[in-house]
C-alpha positions as CSV (number, residue, x, y, z in Angstrom):
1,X,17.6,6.5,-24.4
2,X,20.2,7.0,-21.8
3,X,22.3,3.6,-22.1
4,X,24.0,4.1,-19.1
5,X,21.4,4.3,-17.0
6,X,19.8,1.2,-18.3
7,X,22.8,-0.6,-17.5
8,X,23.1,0.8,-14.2
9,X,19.3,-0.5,-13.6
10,X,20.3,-3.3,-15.0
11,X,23.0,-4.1,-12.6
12,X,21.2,-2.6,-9.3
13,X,17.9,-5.0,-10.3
14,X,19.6,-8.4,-10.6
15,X,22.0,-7.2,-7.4
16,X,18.6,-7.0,-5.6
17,X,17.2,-10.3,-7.1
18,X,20.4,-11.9,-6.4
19,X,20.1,-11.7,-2.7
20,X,16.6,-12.6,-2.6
21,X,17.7,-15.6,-4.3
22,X,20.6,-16.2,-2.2
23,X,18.5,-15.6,1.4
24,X,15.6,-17.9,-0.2
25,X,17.2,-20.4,-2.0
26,X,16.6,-23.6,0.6
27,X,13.0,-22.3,1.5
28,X,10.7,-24.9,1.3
29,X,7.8,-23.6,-1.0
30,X,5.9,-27.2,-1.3
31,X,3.4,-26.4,2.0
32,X,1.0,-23.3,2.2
33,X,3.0,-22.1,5.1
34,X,6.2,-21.5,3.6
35,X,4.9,-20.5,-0.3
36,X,2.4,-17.4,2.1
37,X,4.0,-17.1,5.2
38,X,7.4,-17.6,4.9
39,X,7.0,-20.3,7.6
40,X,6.2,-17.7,10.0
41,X,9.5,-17.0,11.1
42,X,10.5,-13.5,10.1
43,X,12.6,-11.0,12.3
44,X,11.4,-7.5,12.4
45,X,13.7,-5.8,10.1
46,X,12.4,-8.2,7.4
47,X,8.6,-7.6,8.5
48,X,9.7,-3.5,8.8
49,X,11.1,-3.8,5.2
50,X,8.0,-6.0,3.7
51,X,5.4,-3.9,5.5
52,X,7.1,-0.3,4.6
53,X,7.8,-1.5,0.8
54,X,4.8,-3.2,-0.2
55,X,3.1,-0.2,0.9
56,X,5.2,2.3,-1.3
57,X,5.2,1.1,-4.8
58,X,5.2,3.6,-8.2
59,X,1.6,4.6,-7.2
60,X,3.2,7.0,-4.3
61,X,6.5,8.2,-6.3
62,X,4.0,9.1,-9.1
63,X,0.8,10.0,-8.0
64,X,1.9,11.9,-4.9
65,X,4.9,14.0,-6.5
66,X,2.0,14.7,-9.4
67,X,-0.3,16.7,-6.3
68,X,2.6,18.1,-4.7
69,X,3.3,19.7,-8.4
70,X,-0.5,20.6,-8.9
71,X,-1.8,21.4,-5.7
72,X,0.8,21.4,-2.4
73,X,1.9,19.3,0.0
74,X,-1.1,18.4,1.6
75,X,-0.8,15.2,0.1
76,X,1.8,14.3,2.4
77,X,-0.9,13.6,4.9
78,X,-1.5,10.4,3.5
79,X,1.3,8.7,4.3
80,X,2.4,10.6,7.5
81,X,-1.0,10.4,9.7
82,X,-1.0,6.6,8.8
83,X,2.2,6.2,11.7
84,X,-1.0,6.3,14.2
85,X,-3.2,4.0,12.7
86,X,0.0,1.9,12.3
87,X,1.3,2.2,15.9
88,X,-2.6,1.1,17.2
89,X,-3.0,-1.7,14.8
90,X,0.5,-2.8,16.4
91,X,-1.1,-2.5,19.8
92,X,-4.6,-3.2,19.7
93,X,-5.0,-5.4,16.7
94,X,-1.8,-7.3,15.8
95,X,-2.2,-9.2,19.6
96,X,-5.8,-10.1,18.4
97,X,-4.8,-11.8,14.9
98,X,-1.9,-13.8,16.2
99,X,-3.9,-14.8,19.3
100,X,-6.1,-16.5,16.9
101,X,-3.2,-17.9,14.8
102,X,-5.4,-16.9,11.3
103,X,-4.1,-17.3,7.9
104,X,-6.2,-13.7,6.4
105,X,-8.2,-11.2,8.0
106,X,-11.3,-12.8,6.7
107,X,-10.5,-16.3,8.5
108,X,-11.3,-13.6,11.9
109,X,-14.3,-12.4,10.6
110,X,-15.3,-16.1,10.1
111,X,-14.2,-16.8,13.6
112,X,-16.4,-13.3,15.0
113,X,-19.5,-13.8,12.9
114,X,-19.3,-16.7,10.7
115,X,-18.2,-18.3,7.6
116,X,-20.9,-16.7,5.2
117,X,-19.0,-13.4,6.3
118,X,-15.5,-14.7,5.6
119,X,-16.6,-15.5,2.2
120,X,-18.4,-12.1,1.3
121,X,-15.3,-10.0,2.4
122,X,-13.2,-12.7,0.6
123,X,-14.4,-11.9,-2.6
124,X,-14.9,-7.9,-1.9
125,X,-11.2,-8.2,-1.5
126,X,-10.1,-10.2,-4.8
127,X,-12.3,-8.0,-6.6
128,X,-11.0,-4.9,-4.7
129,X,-7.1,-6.3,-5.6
130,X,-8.2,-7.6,-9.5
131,X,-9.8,-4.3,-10.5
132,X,-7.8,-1.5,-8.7
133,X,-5.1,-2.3,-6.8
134,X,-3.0,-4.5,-8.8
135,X,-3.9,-2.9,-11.9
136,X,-2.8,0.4,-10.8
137,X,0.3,-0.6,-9.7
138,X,1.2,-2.1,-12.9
139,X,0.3,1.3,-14.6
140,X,2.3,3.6,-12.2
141,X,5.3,1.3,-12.8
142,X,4.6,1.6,-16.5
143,X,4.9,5.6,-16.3
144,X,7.7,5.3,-14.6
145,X,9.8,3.2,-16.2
146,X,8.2,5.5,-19.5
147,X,9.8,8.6,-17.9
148,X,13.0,7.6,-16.8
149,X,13.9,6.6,-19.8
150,X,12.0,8.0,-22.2
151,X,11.3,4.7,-24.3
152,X,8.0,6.0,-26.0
153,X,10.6,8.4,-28.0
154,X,13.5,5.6,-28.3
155,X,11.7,3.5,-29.6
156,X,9.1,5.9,-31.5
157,X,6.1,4.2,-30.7
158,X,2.8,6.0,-29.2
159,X,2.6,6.5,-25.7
160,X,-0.5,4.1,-24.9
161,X,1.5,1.3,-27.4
162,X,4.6,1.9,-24.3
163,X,2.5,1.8,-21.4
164,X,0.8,-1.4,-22.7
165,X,4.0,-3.0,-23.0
166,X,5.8,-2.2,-20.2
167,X,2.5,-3.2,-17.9
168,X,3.0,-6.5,-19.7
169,X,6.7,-6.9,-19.0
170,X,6.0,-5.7,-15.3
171,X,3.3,-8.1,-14.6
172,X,5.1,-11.2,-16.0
173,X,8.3,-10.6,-14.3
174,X,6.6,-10.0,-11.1
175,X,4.0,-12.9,-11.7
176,X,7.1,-15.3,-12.3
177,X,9.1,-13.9,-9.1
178,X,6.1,-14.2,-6.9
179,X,5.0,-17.8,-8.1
180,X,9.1,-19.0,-7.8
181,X,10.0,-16.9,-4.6
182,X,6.4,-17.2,-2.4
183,X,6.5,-14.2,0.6
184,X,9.7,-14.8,1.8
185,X,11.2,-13.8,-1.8
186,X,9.0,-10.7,-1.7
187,X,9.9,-9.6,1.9
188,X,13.8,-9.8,1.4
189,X,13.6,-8.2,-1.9
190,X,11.5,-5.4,0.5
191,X,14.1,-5.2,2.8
192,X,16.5,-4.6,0.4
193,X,15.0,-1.7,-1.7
194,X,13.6,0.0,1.5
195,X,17.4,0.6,2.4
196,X,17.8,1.6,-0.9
197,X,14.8,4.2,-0.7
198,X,16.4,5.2,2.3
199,X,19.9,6.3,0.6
200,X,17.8,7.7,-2.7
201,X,15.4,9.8,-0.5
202,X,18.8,11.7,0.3
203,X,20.4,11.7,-2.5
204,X,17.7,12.6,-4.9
205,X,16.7,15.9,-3.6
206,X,20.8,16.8,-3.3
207,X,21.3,16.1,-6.4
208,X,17.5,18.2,-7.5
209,X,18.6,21.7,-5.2
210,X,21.8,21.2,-6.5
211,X,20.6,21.4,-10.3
212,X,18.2,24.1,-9.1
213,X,20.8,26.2,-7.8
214,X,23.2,25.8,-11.1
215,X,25.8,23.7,-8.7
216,X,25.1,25.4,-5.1
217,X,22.3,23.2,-2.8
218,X,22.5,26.0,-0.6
219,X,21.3,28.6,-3.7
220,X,18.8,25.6,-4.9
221,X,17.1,25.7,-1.2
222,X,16.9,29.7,-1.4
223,X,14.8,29.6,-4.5
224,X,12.6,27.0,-3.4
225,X,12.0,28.8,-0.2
226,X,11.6,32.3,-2.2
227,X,8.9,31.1,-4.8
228,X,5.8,29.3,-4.4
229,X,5.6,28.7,-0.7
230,X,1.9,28.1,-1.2
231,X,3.2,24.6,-2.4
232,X,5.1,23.8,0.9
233,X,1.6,24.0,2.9
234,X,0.9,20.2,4.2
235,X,-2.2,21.9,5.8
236,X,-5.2,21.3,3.0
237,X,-7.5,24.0,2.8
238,X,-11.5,22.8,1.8
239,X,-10.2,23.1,-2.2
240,X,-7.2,21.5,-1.6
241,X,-6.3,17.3,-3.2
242,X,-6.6,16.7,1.1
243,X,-8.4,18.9,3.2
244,X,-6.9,19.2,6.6
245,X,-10.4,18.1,8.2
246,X,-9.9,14.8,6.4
247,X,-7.1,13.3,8.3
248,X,-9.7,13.2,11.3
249,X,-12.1,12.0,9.3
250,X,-12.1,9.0,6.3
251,X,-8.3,9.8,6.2
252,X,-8.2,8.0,9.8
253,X,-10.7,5.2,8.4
254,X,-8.9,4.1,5.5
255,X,-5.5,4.1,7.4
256,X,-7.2,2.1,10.0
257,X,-8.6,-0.7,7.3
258,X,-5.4,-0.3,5.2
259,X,-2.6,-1.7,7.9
260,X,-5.2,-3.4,10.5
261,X,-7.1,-5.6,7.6
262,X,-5.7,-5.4,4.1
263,X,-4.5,-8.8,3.3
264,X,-1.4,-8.0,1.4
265,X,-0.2,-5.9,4.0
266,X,-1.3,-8.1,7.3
267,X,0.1,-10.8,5.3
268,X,3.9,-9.4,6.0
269,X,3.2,-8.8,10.0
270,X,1.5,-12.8,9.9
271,X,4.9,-14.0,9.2
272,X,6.6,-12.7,12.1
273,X,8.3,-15.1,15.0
274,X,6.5,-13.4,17.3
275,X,4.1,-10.5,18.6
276,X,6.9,-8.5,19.7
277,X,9.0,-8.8,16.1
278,X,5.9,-7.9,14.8
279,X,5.2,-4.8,16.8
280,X,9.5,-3.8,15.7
281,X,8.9,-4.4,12.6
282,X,5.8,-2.0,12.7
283,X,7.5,0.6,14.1
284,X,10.1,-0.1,11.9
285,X,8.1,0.3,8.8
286,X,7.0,4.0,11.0
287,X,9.9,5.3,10.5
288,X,10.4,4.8,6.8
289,X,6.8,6.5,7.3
290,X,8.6,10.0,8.2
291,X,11.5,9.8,6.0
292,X,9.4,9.0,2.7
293,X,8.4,12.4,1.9
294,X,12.2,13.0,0.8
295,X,11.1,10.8,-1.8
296,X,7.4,11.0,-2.7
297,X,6.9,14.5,-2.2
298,X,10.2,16.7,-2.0
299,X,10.8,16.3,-6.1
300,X,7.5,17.4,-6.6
301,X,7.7,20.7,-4.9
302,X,11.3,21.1,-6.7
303,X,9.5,20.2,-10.1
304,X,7.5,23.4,-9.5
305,X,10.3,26.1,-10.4
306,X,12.0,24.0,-12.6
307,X,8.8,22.8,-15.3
308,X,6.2,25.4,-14.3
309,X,4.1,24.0,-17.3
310,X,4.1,20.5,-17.9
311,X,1.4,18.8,-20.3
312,X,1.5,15.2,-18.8
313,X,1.8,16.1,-15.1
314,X,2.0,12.2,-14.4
315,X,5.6,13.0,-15.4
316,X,6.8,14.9,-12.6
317,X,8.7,12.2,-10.7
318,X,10.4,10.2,-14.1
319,X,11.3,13.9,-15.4
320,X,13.2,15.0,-12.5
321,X,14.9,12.5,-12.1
322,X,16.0,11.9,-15.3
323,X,17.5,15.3,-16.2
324,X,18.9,16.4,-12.6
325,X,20.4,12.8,-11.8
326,X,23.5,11.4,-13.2
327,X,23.0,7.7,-14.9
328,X,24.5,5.7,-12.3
329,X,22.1,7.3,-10.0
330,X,19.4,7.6,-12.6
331,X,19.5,3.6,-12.6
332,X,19.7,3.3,-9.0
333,X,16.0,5.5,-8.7
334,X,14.7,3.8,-11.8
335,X,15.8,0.5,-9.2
336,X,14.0,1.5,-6.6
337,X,11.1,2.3,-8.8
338,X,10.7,-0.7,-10.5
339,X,11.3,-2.6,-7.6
340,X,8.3,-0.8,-5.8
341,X,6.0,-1.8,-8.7
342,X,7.4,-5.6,-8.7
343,X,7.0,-6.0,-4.5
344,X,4.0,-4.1,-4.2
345,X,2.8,-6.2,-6.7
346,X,4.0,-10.0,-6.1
347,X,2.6,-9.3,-2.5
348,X,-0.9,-8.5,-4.3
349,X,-0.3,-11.5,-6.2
350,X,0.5,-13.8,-3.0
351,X,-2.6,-12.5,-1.1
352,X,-4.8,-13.2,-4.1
353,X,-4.0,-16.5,-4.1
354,X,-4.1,-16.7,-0.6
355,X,-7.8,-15.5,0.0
356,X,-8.7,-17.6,-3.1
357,X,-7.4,-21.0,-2.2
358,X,-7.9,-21.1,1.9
359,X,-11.1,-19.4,1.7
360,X,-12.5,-20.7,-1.3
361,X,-11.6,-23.2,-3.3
362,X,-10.2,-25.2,0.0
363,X,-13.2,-25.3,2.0
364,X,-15.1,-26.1,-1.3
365,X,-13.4,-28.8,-2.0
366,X,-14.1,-30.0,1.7
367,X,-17.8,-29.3,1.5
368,X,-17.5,-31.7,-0.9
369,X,-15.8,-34.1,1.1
370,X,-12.9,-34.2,-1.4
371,X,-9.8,-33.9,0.5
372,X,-6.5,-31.4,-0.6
373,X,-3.3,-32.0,-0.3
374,X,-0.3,-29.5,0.4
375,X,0.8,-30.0,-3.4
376,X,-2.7,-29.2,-4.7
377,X,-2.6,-26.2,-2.4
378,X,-0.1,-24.8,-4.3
379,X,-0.2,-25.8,-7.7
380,X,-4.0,-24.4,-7.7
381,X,-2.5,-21.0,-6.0
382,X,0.2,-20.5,-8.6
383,X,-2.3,-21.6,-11.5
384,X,-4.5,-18.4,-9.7
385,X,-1.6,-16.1,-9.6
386,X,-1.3,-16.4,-13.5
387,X,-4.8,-16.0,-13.8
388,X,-5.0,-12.8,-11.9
389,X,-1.8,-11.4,-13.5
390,X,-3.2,-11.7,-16.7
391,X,-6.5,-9.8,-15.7
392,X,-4.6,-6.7,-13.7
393,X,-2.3,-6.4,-16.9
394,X,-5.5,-6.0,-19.5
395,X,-6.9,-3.5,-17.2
396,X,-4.2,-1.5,-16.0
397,X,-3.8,0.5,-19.3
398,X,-7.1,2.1,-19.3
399,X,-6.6,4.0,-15.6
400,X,-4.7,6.1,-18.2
401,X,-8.4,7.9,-18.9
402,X,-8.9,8.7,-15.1
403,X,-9.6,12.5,-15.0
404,X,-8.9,13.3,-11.1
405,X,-5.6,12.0,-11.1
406,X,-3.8,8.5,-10.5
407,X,-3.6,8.7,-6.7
408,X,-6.8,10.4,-5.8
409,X,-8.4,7.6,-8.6
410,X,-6.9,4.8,-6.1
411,X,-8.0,6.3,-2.9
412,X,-11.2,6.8,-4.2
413,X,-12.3,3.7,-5.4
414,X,-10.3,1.7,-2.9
415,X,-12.7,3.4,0.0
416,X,-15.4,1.1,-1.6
417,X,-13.9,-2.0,-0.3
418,X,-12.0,-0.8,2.4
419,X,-13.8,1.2,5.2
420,X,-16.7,-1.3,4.8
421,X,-14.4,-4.4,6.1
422,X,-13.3,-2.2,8.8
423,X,-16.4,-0.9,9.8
424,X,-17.9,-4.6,10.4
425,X,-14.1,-6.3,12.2
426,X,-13.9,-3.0,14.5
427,X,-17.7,-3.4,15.4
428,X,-17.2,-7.3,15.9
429,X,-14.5,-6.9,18.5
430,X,-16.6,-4.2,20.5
431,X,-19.9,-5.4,20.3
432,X,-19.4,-9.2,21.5
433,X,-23.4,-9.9,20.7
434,X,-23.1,-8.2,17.4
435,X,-24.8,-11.0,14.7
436,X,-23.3,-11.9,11.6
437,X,-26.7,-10.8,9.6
438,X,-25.5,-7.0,11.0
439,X,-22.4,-7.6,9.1
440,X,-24.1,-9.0,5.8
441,X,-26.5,-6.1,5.4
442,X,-23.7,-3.6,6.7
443,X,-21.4,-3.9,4.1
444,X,-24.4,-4.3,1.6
445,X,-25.4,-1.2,2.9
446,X,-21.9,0.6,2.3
447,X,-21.0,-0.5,-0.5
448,X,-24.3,0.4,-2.3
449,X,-24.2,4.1,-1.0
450,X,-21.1,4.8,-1.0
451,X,-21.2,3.7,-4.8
452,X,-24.2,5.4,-5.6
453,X,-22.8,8.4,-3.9
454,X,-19.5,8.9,-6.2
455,X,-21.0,7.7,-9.3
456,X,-24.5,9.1,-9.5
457,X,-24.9,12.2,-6.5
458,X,-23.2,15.2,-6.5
459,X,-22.7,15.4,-2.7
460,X,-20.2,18.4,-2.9
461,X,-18.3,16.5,0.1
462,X,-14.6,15.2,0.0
463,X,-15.0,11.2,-0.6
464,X,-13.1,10.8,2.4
465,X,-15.8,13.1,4.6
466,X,-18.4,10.9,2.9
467,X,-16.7,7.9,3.8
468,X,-16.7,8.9,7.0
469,X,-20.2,9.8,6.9
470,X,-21.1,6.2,6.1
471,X,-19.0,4.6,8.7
472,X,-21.2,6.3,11.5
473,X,-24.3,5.5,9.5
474,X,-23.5,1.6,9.1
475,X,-22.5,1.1,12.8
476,X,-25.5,2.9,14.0
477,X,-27.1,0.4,11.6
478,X,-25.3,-2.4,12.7
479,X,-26.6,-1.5,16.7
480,X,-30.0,-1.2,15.6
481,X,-30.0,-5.1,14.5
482,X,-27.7,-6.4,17.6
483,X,-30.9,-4.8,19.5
484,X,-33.6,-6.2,17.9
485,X,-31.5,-9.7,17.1
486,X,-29.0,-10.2,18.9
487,X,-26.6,-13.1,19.0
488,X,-27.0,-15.2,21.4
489,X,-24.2,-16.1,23.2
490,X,-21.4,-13.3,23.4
491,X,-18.1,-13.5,21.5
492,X,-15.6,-15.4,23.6
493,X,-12.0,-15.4,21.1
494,X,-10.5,-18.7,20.9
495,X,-6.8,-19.2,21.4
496,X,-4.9,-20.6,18.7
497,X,-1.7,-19.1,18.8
498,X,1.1,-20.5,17.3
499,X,4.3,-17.9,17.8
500,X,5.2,-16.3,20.9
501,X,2.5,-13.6,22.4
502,X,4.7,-11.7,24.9
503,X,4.9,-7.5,23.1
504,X,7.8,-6.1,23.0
505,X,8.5,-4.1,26.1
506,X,9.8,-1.1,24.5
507,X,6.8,0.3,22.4
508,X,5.7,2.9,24.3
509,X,8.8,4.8,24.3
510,X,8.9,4.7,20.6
511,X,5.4,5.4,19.9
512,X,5.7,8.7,21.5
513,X,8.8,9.3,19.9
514,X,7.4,8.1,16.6
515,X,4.2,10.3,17.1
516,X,6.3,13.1,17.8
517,X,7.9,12.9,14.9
518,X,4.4,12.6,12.6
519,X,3.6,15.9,14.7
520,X,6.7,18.1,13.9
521,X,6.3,17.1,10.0
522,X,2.9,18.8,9.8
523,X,4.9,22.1,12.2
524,X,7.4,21.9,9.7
525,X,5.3,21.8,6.4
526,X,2.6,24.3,7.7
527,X,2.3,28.5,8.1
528,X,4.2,28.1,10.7
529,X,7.2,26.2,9.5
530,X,9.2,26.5,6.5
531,X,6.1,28.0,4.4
532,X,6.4,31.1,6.5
């Protein structure tokens, strides 16, 4: 074990949870709105940070460096065509949500068709977030922290004995910090490690060309450029981890649903001040977009030429950065690491309990004319939070026998919950006579196929084609019963805004700027870029 990089971990980690102690400390965390919402009153450098952090947690350092090694860069897609789904949510759906002044994206769908709806696609997302997203993130955290410090062979225990303790150790350190912290704890703790990933998405391929070149960067970059510039392709080809085709496709879907309706992530732009903090912290979170693949796919395609056969391919990310990385900077990675596992997860955490106790167990309690104070708010959300954590943390362990792959495992089954949702919210807000029986037997209807299609039918399609496939199916669907029943009055959206409306005058200058940018990484990382 290197001992100096544990204590330079050591000392980067409470650093980090210093300041988020220090910025939250007279926080009041006894009302809903300040233990979820940070009493709405985040500027947008905070809501850039939380949004652009709690999206990239170990899941992206592992699994996407893993298909850069073992396919190419293709992968990158992923994370780059999301900057316009991000930029339209901040446009065209952001304005909607805060109009309403809702607490999730379910209490909309209540709001558009009704609250049987709310409560369907309130439990599709705790059981979306119990059984893949917060278990994965504990296990990607788990290999990493494994790597960089190779504590399987310290300690000479088996590997699956490691990962099930370090998923443990994960889970309860981020289940405590979410439960004493609440968002606002989370979102400066985001803030903080995305400027981190910022400085480490530099250093760490320096440092990796330099190793590769035996001291010279510039000899480092020559090799990489020589050999293997199959690998630098971003454009998929049909065998490829993502087929070109698929950005246009469920690619565009998923990123839609992911920063327009996933809770843990609309959670972070909820908290703003105002509209226009929220659309700068969006674009904000944008631009960590088109830097990220310094981090999350750049080692990868370095890992190439220096292990051209590695067993556990998982290991690409922990490995290089353990033996090209000093331990002071070894410690800062492992930092930033750990600290994507522990945001990405508390922010899971805080939604879980969100969804549960304002869409469940509160109005429950009121159906049964049994009234609930602020205190019991809380006390029943935290008592949920340990309850969750203790489910993600026995499951997490077993995504170790996935056989396509951690990342393509997440996108895969996340596309059951997530497209779905989507399909029904961006249906609502066109079709203002759509009824809320459309919505019931729509997502019935997706869910079961799509299901039925990855698990029992060889299709020979891309999931993300299928998902895509679906999509057009359910809304045609959905029109068919707005024809024969439709609702009867049309959908009028009430306002109940409670921060400041007016966007931020700007945003069209830096959306073409920031779509520019998305563009000229898929030049670069194409046949006609630096792969030729």
């Amino acid at each position: 074990m290197n001992v100096g990089a544990l204590l330079s971990f050591l000392l980067f980690t409470i650093l980090v949870a210093v300041i988020s102690w220090y910025k939250t400390r007279k926080e009041n965390l006894q009302t809903a709105a300040g233990l979820f919402f940070a009493n709405r009153n985040l500027g947008f450098l905070v809501v850039g940070g939380a949004l652009f952090f709690t999206n990239i947690s170990a899941v992206q350092f592992i699994g996407e460096n893993e298909l850069v090694y073992t396919n190419n860069m293709s992968v990158m897609a992923w994370g780059i065509s999301s900057v316009f789904a991000m930029l339209l949510v901040s446009e065209f759906i952001m304005p909607v949500y805060l109009r309403s002044g809702i607490s999730t994206t379910p209490d909309f769908l209540e709001e558009r068709y009704d609250i049987g709806t709310k409560r369907f696609v309130s439990v599709i997302f705790l059981i979306s977030y119990i059984v893949n997203m917060l278990p994965s993130v504990l296990y990607s955290g788990a290999i990493a922290f494994n790597g960089l410090f190779g504590l399987s062979n310290s300690l000479h225990i088996s590997y699956w004995a490691t990962i099930w303790i370090l998923v443990w150790l994960i889970g309860l350190i981020g289940c405590l910090y979410t439960v004493l912290g609440g968002l606002k704890a989370v979102a400066i703790s985001d803030t903080v490690l995305g400027i981190g990933m910022f400085a480490g998405g530099i250093l760490l391929p320096y440092v990796a060309l330099k190793y590769l070149g035996h001291g010279s960067v510039h000899t480092g970059l020559d090799l990489l450029l020589a050999a293997r510039r199959d690998h630098f392709n971003a454009i998929g080809g049909p065998k490829d981890a993502v087929p070109f085709p698929t950005i246009f496709t469920g690619m565009f879907l998923v990123n839609l649903y992911y920063w327009g309706t996933e809770q843990y992530i609309v959670q972070q732009a909820l908290a703003s001040r105002s509209l226009a903090e929220s659309q700068k912290g969006i674009a904000v979170a944008c631009v960590g977009k088109i830097i990220s693949p310094l981090l999350l796919n750049i080692p990868g395609l370095i890992a190439v030429l220096l292990y051209p056969h590695l067993n556990n391919t998982a290991e690409v990310f922990p490995r290089i950065v353990s033996d090209v990385c000093s331990p002071v900077l070894t410690g800062f990675i492992a930092t930033i690491t750990f600290g994507a596992a522990l945001t990405t997860f508390n922010a899971g955490l805080n939604s879980t309990s969100t969804l549960f106790v304002l869409n469940l167990y509160k109005p429950f309690k009121e159906w049964r004319q049994e009234s609930v104070s602020e205190r019991e708010v809380v006390r029943v959300s935290k008592r949920f939070e340990l309850l969750v954590c203790l489910l993600a943390m026995l499951i997490a362990p077993f995504i170790v026998f996935a056989q396509q792959g951690l990342y393509t495992y997440i996108q895969m089954v996340s596309g059951l919950f997530s497209v779905p949702i989507f399909t029904i919210l961006l249906v609502g807000l066109l079709h203002k006579r759509m009824p809320a029986i459309a919505a019931k037997i729509g997502l019935t209807f997706f869910i079961v196929t799509y299901s039925v299609s990855q698990l029992f039918v060889n299709t020979g399609l891309h999931f993300l084609h299928v998902l895509a496939i679906l999509f057009v199916a359910t809304v045609l669907l959905m029109l068919l019963i707005g024809a024969l029943v439709p609702r009867k009055e049309p959908f009028v959206q009430q306002w109940n805004n409670i921060v400041d409306l007016r966007p931020w005058k700007r945003r069209h200058v830096y959306t073409v700027m920031l779509l520019l940018a998305m563009v000229a990484l898929f030049v670069i990382f194409s046949p006609l870029g630096l792969a030729r």
